[in-house]
MMTF fields as JSON, N, C-alpha, C and O atoms, coordinates in Angstrom:
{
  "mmtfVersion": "1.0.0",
  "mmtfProducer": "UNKNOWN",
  "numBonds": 423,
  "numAtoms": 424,
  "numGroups": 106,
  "numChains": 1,
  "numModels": 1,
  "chainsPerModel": [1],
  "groupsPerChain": [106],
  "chainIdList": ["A"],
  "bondAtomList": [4, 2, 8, 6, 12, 10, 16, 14, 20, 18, 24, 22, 28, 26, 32, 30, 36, 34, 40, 38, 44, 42, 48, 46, 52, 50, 56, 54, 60, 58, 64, 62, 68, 66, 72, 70, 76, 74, 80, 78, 84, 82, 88, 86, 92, 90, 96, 94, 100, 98, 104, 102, 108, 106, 112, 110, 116, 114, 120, 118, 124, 122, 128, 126, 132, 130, 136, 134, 140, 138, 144, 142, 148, 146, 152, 150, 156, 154, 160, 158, 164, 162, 168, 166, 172, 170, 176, 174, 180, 178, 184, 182, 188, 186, 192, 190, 196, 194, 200, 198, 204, 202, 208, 206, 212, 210, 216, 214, 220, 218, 224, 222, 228, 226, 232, 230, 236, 234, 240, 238, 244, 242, 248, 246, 252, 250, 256, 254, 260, 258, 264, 262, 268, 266, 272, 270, 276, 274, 280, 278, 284, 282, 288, 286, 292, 290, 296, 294, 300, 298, 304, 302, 308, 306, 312, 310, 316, 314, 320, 318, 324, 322, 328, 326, 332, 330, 336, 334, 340, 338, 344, 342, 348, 346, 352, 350, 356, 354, 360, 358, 364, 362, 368, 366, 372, 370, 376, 374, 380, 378, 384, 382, 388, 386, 392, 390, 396, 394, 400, 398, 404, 402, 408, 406, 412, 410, 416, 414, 420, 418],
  "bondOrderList": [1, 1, 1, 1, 1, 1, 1, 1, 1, 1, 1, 1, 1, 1, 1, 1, 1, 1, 1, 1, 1, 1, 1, 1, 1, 1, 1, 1, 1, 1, 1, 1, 1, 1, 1, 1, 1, 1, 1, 1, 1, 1, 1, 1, 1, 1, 1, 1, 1, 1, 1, 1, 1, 1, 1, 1, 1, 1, 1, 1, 1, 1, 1, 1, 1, 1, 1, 1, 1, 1, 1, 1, 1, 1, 1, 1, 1, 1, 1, 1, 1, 1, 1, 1, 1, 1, 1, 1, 1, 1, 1, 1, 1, 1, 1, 1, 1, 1, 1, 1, 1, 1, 1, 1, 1],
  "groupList": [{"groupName": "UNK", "atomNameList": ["N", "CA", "C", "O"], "elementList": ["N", "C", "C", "O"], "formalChargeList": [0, 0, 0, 0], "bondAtomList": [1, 0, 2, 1, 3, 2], "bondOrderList": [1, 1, 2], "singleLetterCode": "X", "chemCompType": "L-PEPTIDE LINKING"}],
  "groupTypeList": [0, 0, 0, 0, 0, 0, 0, 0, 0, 0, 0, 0, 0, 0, 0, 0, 0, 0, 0, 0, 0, 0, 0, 0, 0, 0, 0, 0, 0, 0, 0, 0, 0, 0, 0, 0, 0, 0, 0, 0, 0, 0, 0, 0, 0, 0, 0, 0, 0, 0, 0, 0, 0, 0, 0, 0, 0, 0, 0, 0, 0, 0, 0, 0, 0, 0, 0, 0, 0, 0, 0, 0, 0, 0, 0, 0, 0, 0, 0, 0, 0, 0, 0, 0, 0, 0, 0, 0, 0, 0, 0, 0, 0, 0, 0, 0, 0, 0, 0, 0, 0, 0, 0, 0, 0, 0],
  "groupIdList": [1, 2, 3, 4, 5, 6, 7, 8, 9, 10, 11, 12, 13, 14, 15, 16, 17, 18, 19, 20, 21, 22, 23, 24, 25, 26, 27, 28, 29, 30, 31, 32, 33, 34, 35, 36, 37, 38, 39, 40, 41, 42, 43, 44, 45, 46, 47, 48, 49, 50, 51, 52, 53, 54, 55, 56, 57, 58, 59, 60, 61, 62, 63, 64, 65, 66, 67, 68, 69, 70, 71, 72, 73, 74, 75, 76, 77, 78, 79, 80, 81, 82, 83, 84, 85, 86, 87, 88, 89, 90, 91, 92, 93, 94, 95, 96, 97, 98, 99, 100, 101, 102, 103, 104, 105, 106],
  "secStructList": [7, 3, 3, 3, 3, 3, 7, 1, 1, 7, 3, 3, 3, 3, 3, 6, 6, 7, 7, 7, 3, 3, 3, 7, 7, 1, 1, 7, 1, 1, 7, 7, 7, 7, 5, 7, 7, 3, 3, 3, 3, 7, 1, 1, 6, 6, 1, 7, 1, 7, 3, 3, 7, 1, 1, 7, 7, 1, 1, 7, 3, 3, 3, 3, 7, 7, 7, 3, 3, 3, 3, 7, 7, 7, 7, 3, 3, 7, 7, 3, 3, 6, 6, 6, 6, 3, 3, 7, 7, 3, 3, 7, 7, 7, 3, 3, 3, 3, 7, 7, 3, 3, 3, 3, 3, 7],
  "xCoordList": [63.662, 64.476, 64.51, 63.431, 65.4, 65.636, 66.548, 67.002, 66.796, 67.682, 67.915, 67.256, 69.057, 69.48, 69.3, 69.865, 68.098, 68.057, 68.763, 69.012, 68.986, 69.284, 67.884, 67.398, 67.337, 67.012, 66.646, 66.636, 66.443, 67.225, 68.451, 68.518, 69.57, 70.695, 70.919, 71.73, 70.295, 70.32, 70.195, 69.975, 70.427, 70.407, 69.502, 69.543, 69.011, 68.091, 67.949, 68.244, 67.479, 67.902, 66.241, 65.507, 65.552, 64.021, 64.107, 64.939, 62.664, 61.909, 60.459, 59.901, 60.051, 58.475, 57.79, 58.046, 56.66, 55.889, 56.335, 55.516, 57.827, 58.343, 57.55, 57.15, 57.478, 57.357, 58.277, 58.394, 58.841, 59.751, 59.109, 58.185, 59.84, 59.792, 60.606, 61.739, 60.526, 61.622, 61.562, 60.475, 62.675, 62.591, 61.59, 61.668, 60.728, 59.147, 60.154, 61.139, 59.036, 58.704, 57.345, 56.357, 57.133, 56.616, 55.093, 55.204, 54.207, 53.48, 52.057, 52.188, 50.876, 49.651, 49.918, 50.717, 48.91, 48.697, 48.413, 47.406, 48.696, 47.655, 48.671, 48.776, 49.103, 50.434, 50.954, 50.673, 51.74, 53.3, 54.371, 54.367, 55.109, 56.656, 57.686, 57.226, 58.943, 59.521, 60.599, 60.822, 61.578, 63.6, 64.185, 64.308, 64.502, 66.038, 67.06, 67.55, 67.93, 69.267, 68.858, 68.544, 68.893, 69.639, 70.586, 70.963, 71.61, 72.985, 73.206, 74.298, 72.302, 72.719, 71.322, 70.294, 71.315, 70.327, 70.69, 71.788, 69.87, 70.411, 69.012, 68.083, 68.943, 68.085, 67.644, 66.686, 68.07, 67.796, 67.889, 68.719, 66.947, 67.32, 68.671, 69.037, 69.874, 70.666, 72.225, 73.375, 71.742, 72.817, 73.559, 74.657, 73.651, 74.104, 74.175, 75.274, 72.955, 73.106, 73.216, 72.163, 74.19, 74.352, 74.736, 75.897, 73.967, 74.359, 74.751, 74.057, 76.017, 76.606, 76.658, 77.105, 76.241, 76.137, 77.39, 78.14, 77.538, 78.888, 78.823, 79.785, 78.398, 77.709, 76.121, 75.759, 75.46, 74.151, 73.595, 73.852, 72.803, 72.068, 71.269, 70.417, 71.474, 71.146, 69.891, 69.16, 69.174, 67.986, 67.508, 66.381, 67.464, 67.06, 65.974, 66.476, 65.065, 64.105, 63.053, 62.53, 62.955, 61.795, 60.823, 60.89, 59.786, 58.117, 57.848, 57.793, 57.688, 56.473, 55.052, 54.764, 54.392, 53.138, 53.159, 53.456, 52.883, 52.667, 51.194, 49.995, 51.865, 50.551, 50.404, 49.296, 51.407, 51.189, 52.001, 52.889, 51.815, 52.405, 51.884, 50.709, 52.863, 52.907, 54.289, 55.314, 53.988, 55.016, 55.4, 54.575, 57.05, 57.117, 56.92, 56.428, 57.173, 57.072, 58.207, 59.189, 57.955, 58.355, 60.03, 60.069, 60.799, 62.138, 62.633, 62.429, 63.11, 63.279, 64.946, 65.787, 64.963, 66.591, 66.913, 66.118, 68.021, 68.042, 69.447, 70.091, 70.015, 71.589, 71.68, 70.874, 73.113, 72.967, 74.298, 74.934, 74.792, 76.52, 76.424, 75.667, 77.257, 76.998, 77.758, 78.984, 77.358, 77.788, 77.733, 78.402, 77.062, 77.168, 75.761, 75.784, 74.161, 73.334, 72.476, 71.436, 73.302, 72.576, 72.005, 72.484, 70.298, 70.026, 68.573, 67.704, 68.683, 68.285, 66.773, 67.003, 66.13, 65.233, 64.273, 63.697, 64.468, 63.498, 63.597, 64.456, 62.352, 61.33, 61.678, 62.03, 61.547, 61.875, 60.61, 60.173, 59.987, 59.131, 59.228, 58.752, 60.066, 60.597, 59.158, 58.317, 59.256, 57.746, 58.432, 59.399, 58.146, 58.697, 56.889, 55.79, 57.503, 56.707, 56.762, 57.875, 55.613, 55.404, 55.286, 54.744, 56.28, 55.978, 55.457, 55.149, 55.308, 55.231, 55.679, 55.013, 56.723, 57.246, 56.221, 55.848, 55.746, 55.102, 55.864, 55.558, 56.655, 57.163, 59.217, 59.612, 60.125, 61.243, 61.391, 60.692, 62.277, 62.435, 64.037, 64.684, 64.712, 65.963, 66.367, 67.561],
  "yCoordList": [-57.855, -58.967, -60.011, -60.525, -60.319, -61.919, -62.634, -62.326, -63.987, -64.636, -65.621, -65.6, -66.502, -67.583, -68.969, -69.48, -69.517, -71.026, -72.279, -72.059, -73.288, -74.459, -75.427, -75.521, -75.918, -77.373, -78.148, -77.713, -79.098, -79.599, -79.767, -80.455, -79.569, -79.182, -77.769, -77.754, -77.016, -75.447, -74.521, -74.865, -73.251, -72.497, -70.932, -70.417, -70.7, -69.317, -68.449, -68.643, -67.359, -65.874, -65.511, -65.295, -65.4, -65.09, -64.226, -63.935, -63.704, -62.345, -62.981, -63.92, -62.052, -62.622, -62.041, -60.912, -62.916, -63.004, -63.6, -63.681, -64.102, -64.436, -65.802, -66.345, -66.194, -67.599, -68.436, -68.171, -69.292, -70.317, -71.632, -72.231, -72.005, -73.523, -74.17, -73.693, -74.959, -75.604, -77.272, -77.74, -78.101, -79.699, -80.253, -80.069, -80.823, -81.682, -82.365, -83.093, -81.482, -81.651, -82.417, -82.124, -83.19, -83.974, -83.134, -82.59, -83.362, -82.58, -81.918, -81.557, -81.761, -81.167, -79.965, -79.279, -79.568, -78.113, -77.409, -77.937, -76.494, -75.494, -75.902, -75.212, -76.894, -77.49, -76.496, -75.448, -76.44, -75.74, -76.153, -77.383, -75.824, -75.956, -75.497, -74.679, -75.629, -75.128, -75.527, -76.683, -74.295, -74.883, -74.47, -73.277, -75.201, -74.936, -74.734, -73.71, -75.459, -74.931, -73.378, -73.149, -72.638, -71.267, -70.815, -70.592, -70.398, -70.129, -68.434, -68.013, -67.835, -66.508, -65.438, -65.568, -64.898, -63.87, -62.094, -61.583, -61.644, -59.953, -59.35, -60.143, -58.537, -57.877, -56.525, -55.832, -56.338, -54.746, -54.854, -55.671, -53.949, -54.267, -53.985, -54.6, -53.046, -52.827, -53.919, -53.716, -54.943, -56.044, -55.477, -55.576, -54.878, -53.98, -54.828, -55.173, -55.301, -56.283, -57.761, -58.387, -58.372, -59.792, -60.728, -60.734, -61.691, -63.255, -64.228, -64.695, -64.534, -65.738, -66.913, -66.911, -67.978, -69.436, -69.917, -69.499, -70.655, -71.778, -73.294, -73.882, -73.786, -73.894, -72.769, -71.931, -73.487, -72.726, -72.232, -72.91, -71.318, -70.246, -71.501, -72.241, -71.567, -72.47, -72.213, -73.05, -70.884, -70.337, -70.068, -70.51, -69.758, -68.803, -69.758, -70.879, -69.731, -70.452, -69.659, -68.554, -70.451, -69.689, -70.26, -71.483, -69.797, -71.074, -70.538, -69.326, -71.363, -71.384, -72.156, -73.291, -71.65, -72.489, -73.264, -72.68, -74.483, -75.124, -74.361, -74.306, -73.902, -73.556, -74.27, -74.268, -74.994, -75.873, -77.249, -77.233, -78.477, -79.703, -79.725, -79.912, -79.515, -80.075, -80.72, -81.097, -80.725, -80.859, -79.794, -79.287, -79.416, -78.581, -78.685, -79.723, -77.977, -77.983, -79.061, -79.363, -79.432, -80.116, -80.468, -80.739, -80.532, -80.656, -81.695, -82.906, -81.102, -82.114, -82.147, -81.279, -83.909, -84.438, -84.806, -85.642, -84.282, -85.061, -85.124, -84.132, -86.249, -86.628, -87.299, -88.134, -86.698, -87.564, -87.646, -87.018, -88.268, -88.388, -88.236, -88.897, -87.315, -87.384, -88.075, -88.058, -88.52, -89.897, -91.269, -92.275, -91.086, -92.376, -93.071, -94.263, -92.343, -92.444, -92.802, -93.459, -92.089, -92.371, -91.044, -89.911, -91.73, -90.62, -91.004, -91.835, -90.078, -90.654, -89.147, -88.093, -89.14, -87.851, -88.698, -89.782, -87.696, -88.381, -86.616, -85.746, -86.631, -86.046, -86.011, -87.062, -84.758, -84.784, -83.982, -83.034, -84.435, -82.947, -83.292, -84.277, -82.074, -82.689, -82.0, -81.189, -82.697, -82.414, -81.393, -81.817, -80.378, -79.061, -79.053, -79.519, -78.194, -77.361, -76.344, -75.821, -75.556, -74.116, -74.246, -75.143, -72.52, -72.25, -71.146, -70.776, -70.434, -69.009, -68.346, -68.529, -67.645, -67.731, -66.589, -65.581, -67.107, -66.575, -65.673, -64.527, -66.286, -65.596, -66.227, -67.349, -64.903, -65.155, -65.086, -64.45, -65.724, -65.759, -65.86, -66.344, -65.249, -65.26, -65.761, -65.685],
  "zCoordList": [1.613, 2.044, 0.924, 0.629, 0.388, -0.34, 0.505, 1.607, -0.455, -0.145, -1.475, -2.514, -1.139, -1.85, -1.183, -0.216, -2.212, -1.557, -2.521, -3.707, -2.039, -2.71, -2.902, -1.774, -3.538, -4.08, -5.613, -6.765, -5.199, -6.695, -6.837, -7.856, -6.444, -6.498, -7.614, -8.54, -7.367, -8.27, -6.831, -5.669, -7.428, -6.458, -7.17, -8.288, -6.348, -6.809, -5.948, -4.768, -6.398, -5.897, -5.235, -6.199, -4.051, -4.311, -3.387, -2.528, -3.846, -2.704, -2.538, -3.106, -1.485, -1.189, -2.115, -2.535, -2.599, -3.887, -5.218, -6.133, -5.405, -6.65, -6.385, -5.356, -8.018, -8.437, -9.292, -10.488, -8.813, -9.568, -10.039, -9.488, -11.282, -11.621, -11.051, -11.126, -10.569, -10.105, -10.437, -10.775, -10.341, -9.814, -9.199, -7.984, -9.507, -9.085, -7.856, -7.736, -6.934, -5.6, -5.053, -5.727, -4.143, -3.784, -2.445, -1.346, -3.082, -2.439, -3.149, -4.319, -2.591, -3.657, -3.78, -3.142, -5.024, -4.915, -3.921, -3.449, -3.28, -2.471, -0.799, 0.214, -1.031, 0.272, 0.719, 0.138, 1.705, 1.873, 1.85, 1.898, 1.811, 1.986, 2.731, 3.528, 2.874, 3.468, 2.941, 2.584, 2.831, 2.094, 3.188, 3.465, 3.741, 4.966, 4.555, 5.031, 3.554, 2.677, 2.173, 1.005, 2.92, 2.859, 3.048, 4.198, 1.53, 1.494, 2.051, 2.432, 2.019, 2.138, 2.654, 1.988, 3.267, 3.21, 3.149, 3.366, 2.917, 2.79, 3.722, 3.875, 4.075, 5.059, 3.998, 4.341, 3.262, 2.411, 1.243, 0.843, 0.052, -1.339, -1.608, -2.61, -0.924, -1.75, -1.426, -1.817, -0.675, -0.029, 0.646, 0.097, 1.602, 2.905, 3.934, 4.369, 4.488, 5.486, 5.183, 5.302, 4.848, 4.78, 5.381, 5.789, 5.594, 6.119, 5.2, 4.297, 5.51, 4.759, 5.463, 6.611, 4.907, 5.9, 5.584, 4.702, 6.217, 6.363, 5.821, 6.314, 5.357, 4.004, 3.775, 2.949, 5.255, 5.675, 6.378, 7.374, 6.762, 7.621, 8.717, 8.224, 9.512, 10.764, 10.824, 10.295, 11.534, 11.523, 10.481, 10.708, 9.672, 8.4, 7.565, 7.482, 7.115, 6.572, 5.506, 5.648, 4.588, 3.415, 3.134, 3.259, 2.744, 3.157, 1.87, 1.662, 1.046, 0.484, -0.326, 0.054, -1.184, -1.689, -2.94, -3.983, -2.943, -4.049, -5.248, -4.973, -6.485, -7.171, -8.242, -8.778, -8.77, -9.97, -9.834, -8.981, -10.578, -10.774, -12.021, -12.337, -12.745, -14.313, -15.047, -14.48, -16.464, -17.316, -18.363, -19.123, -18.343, -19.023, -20.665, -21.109, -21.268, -22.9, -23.327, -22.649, -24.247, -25.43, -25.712, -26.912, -25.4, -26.115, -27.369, -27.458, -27.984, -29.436, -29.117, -28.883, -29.26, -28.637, -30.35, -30.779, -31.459, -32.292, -32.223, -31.881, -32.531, -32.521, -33.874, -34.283, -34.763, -36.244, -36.232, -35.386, -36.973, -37.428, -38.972, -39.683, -39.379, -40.736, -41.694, -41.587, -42.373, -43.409, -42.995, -43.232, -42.534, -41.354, -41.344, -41.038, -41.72, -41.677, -40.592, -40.553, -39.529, -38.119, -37.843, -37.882, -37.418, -36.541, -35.619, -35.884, -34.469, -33.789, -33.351, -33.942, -32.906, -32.654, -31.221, -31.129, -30.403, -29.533, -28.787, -28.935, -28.0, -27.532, -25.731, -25.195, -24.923, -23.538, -23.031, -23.683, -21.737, -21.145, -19.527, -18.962, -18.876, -17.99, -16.908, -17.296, -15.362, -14.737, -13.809, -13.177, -13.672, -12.502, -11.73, -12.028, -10.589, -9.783, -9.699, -9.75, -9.532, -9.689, -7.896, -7.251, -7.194, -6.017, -6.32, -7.453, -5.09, -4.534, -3.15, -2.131, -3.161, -2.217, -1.6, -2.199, 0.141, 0.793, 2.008, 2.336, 2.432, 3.915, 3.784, 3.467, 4.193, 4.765, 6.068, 6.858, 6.281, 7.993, 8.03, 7.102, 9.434, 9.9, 10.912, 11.205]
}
């Protein structure tokens, strides 16, 4: 069984046991969760049985575990104009959460 959830405003594809980074979510390690914006579910690996929401699946729900709160790696921002002698370099590390998806439901 997978499905397609929304948050963050992104959308992702999961099965039970995957782990995502996602948009820092509010909550400790070791917590639970739960995403209600479920756009779609499939009942079988080969997408045979499908539910399409209307935006969303009313019932349908995906739980899972908080395993990390960090910051990701490093990004180097540099913007220059050339001949111009502008430039600018600055540095990004944006903070995600690590899940684990534990249980689907319909």
């Amino acid at each position: 069984m997978w499905a397609i959830i929304e948050t963050g405003g992104k959308q992702y594809q999961v099965k039970e046991s995957d782990k995502l980074k996602i948009e820092k979510l509010e909550g400790e390690v070791g917590s639970k969760l739960k995403f209600e914006r479920v756009l779609l579910l499939s009942e079988d690996e080969k997408g045979e049985k499908i539910s399409i929401g209307q935006p969303i699946l009313e019932k349908a729900s995906v739980e899972g575990k908080i395993l990390e709160q960090a910051k990701d790696e490093k990004l180097i921002v540099f913007k220059y104009k050339p001949k111009k002698r502008y430039r600018v370099k600055k540095g990004h590390r944006q903070n995600y959460t690590l899940v684990e998806i534990t249980n689907i439901t319909k």
